[in-house]
C-alpha positions as CSV (number, residue, x, y, z in Angstrom):
1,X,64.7,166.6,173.6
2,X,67.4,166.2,176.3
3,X,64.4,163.6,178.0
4,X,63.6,161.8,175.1
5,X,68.1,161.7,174.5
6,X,68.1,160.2,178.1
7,X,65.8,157.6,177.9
8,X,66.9,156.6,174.3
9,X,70.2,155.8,176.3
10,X,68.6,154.1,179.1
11,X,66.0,152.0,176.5
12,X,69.1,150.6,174.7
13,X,71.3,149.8,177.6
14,X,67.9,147.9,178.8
15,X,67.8,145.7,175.8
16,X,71.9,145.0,176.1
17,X,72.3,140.6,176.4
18,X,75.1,142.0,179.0
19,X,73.4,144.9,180.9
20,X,73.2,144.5,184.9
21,X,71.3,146.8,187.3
22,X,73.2,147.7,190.4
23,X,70.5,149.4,192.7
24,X,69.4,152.2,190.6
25,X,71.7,152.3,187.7
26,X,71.4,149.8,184.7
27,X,74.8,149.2,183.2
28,X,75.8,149.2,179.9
29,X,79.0,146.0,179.8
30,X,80.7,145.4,176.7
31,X,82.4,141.7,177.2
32,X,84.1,141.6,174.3
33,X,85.1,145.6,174.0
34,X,87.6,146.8,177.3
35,X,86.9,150.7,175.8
36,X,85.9,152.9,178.6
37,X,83.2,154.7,176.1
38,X,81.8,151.5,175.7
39,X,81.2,150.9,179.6
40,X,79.4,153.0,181.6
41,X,76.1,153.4,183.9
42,X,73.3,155.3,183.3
43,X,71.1,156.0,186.8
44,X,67.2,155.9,186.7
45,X,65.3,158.7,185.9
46,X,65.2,161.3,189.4
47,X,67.6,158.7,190.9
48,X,68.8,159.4,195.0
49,X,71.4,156.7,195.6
50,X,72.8,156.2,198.8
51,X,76.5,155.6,199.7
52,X,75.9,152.2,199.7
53,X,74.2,152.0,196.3
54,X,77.4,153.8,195.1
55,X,79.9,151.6,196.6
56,X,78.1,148.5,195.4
57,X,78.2,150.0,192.0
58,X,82.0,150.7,192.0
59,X,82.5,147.2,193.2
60,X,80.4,145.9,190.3
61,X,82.8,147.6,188.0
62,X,85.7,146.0,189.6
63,X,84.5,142.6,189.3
64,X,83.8,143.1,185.9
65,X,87.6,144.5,185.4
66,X,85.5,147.6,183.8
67,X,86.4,151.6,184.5
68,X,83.7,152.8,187.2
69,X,82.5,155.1,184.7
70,X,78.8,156.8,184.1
71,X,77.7,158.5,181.6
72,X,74.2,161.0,181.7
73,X,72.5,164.0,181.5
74,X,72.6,166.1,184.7
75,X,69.1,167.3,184.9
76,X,67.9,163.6,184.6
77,X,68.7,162.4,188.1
78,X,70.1,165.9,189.9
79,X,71.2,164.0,193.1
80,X,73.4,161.3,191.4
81,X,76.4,163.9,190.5
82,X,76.7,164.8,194.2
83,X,76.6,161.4,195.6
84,X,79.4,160.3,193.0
85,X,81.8,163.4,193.8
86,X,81.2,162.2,197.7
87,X,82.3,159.1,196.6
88,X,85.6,160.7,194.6
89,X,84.6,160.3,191.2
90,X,85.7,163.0,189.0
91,X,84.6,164.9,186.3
92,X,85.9,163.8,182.7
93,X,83.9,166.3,180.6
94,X,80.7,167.8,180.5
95,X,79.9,167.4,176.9
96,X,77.8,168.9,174.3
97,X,74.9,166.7,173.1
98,X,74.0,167.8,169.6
99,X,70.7,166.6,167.2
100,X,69.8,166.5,163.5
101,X,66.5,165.9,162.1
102,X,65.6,166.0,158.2
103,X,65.1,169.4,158.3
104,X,68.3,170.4,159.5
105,X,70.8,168.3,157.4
106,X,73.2,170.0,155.2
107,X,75.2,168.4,152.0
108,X,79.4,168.8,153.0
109,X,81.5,169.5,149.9
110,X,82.1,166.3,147.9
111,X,85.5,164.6,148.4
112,X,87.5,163.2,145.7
113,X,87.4,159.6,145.3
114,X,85.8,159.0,148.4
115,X,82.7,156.1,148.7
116,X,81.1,155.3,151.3
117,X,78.8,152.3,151.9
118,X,77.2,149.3,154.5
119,X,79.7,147.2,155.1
120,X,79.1,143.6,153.8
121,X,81.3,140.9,154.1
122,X,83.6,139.9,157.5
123,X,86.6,141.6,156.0
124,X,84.8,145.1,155.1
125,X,83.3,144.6,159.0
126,X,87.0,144.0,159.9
127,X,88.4,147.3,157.9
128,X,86.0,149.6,159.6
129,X,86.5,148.1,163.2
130,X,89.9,148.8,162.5
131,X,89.7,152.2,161.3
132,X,87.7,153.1,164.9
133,X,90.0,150.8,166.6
134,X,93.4,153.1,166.0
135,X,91.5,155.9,165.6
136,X,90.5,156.0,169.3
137,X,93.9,155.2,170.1
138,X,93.9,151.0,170.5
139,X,96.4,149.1,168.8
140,X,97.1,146.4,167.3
141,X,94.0,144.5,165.6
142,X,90.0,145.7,166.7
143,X,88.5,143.7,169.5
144,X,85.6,141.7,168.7
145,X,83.5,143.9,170.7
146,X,83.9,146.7,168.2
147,X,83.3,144.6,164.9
148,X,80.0,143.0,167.0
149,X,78.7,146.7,167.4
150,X,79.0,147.4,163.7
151,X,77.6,144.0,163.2
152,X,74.6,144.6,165.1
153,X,74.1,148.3,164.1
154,X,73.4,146.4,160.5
155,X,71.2,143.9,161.7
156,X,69.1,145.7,163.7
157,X,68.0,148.6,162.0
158,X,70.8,150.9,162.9
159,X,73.6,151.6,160.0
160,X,76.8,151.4,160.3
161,X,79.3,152.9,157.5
162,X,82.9,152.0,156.0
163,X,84.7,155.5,153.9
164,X,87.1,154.7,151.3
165,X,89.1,156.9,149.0
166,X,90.6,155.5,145.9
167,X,90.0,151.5,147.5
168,X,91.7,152.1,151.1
169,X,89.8,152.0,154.2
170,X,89.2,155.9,155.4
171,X,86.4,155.8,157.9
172,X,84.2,154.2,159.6
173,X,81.0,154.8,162.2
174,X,77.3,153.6,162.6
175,X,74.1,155.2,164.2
176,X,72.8,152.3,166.8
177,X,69.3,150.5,167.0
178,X,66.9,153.1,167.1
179,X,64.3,153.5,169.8
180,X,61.4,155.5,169.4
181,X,62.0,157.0,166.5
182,X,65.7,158.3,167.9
183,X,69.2,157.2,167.4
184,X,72.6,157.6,168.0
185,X,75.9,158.5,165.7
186,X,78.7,156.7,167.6
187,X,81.9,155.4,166.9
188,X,82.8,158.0,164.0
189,X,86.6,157.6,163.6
190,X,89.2,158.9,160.3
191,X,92.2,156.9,159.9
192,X,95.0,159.2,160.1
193,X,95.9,159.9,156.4
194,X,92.6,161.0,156.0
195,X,92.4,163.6,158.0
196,X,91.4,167.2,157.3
197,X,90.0,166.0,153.9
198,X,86.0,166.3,154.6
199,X,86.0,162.7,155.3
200,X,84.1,163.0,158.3
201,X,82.0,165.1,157.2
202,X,80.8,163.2,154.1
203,X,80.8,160.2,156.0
204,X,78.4,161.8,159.3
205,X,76.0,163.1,156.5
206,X,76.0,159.9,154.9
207,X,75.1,157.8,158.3
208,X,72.7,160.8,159.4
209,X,71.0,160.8,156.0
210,X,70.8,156.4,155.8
211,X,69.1,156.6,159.1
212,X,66.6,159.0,158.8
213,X,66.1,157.1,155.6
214,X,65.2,154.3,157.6
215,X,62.8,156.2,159.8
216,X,64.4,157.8,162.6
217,X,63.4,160.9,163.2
218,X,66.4,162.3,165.0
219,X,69.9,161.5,165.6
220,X,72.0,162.7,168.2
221,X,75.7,162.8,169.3
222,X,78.1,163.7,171.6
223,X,81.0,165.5,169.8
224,X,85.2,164.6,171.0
225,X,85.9,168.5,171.3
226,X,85.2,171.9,169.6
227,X,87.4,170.6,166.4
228,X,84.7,167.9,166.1
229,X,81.9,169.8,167.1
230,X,82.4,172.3,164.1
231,X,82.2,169.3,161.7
232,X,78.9,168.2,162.8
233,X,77.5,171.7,162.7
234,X,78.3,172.0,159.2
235,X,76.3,169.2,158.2
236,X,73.4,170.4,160.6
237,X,73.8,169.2,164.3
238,X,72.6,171.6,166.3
239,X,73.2,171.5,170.2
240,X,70.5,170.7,172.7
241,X,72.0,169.8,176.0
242,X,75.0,168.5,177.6
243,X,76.2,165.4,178.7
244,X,77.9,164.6,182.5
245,X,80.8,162.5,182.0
246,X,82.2,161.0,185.3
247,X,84.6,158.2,186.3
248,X,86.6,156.6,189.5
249,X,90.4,155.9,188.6
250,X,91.8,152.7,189.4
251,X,91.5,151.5,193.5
């Protein structure tokens, strides 16, 4: 599974309009989105950069006024970790990677008025770009990156989700373009006075359930912390591997 995660990963980033490859990493740029989750490099499979390879990669991200940032699963390319730490990256997070397939999903307690649907029109994709703007800490209005990834989670047989209780915008995620048969739940955010409510929950199992629907045959994610981690379990994410995190601060 961790394999098939990994080259899910790598797949999409391939088929990105904006991807580069920087000796052997392809990197995944968002133009229109400065979040550093949404920029990062992914290293070919059994990867052995050299020094240099690294240092062009870093200056890539530079150019591109981008986090040097990479995100991938250790046991995918072993040597890659060591070179970056050599080169003073450091660790963010080694994260859990967690899966659900129709088997395994569960039905979370139902939430008073809460419905959740596909966004339609440019306002509703406007309301849940917002709710995952602030809800990963931007402010202000969402960038046009973030409404474009809902956008084209719709469009190209991904999902993408917008919560409301009683008519106000509660949450908001998708599960991207799928690739073989896999995709990922990304972008999953509660506005704040929502919180604590079961409104991620409902609104996971709803994405999870639309895209398997659709004909994935798993979806995976990489949970924020513990807190999060619990939710996803509830509703039948299991873990299967963990994720390396890694970035270079500012020069």
């Amino acid at each position: 599974m961790d394999t098939a995660i990994q080259n899910y990963a790598r797949t999409l980033a391939l088929r990105s309009p904006d991807h580069y490859r920087i000796g052997p990493f392809t990197v995944r740029h968002n133009p229109g989105w400065e979040l550093k989750f949404a920029n990062y490099a992914i290293p070919d499979q059994d990867a052995e950069p050299s020094a240099q390879d690294v240092a062009d990669l870093v200056a890539a991200f530079r150019e591109h006024d981008r986090l040097p940032r990479l995100e991938f699963l250790p046991a995918w390319a072993p040597a890659v970790e060591p070179a970056l730490l050599a080169a003073g990256f450091t660790v963010e997070n080694r994260a859990p990677v967690m899966a659900c397939t129709a088997d395994d999903l569960l039905t979370p307690k139902p939430v008073d008025g809460l419905r959740i649907a596909e966004p339609l029109t440019d306002a509703e994709f406007t309301s849940a770009a917002a709710v995952q703007h602030t809800g990963f800490g931007g402010e202000g209005g969402p960038e046009d990156g973030e409404i474009a990834w809902l956008r084209r989670a719709t469009e190209s047989g991904g999902v993408s989700g917008l919560a409301t209780v009683d008519g106000r915008p509660a949450g908001a995620g998708g599960c991207s373009t799928p690739a073989d048969g896999i995709g990922e739940l990304a972008g999953l955010a509660v506005a704040d006075a929502f919180r604590r409510r079961g409104v991620g929950a409902a609104l996971s199992a709803w994405l999870t359930r639309t895209a398997l629907e659709r004909g994935f045959h798993t979806v995976w994610l990489e949970p924020g912390g513990p807190d999060v981690e619990r939710i996803y379990a509830g509703v039948g994410y299991r873990r299967t591997g963990e994720k390396l995190n890694i970035s270079l601060g500012p020069a």
